[in-house]
C-alpha positions in Angstrom: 51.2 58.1 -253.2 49.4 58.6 -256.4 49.5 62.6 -257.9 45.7 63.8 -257.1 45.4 66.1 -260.0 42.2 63.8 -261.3 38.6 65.8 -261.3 35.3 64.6 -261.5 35.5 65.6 -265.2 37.7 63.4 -265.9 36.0 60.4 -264.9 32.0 61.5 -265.3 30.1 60.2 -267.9 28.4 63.1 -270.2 26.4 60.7 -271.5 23.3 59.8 -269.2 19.8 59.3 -269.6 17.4 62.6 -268.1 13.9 62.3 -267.0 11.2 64.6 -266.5 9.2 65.2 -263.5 6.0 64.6 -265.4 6.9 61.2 -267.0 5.2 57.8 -266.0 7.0 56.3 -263.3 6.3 53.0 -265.7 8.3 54.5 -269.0 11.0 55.5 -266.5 11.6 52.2 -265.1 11.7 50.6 -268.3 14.3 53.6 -269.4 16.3 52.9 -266.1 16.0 48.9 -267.0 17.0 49.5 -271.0 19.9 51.2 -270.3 20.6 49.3 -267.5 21.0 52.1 -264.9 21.0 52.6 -261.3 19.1 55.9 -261.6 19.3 59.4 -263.3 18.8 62.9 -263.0 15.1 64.4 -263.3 16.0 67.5 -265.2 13.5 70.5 -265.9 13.0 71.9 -269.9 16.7 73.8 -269.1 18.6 70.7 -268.4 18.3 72.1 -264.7 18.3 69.4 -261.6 14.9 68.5 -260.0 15.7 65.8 -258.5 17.0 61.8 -259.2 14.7 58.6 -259.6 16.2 55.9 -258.6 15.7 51.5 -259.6 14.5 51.7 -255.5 12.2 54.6 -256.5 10.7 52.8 -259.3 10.2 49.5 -257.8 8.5 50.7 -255.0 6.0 52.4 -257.7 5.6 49.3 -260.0 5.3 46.8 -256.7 2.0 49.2 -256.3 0.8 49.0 -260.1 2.0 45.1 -260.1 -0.9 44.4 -256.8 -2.9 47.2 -257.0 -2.9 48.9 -260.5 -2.5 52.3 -259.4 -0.5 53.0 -262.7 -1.1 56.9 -262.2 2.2 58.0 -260.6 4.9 60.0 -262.1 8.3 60.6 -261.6 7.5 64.0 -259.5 5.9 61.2 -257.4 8.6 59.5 -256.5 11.7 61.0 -257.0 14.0 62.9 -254.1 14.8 66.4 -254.1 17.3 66.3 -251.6 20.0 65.3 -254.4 23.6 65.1 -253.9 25.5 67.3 -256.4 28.9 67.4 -256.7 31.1 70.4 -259.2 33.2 68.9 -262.2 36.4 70.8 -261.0 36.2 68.6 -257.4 39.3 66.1 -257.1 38.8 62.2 -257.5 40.1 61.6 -254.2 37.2 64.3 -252.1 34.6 62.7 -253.8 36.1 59.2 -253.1 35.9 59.5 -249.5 32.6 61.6 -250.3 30.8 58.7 -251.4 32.4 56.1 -249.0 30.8 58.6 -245.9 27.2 58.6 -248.3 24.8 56.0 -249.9 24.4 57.2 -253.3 26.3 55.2 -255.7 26.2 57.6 -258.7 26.1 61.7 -258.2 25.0 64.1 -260.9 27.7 66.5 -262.2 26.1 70.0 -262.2 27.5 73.9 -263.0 27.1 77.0 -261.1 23.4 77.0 -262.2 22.3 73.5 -261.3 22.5 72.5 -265.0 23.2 68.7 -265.4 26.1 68.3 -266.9 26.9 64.4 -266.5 26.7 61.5 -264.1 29.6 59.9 -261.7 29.2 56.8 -260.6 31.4 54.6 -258.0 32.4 52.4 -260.3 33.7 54.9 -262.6 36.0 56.5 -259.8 37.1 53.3 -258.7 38.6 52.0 -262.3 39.6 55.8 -263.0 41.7 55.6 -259.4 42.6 51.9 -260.2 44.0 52.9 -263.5 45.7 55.5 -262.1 47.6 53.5 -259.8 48.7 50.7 -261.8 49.9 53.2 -264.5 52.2 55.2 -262.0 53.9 51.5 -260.9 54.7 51.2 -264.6 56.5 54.6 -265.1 60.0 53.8 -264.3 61.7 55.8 -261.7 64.3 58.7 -262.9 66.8 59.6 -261.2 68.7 62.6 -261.5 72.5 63.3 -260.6 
């Protein structure tokens, strides 16, 4: 058995790209598409969480401006408020089995106050556990007298 002393801080990206609720849902797609994300945190003018748009959440928007040039939609629009958070002090392993029992592939990181502080994505806990794991198979058992 691997040691769970990782947290989601020690694996979450503080690096991520925030929207606003009153953006075009167009320039956020293209955002999502540039950086090549899944989705990201809508975010008020104190870094505070609103909600998350998401690449479904933005195609579903431009599949309506693509037929029926409805181009007026904004992020507020179409993102969900019913966002799953999770604290930066939670261990790897919780939020493992977390997102194994939930859809969302990537969970913003938030404090006390619902202030974004970065992004966790499955992919990130996976080579974080991963690396953990093969690392503890190449530390060479002591033994003691």
């Amino acid at each position: 058995m691997v040691e769970d002393t990782l947290k989601v801080e020690d694996c979450m990206s503080r690096q991520y790209v925030a929207f606003k609720a009153t953006m075009p849902v167009i320039e956020a797609a293209n955002l999502l598409c540039e950086n090549e994300l899944l989705g990201g945190p809508v975010v008020d003018k104190d870094g505070r969480l609103e909600g998350w748009i998401s690449e479904q959440d933005c195609l579903n928007a431009v599949n309506q401006v693509f037929y029926f040039d409805e181009q007026s939609a904004t992020v507020a629009d179409v993102m969900r408020t019913d966002v799953l958070t999770v604290k930066r002090d939670l261990s790897l392993n919780d939020l493992a089995s977390q997102m194994c029992a939930h859809k969302p592939k990537i969970y913003p990181v938030v404090d006390d106050h619902g202030q974004v502080l970065g992004v966790v994505s499955r992919r990130r806990i996976l080579k974080k556990m991963c690396h953990q794991i093969v690392n503890k198979k190449k530390v060479p058992a002591q033994h003691t007298a």
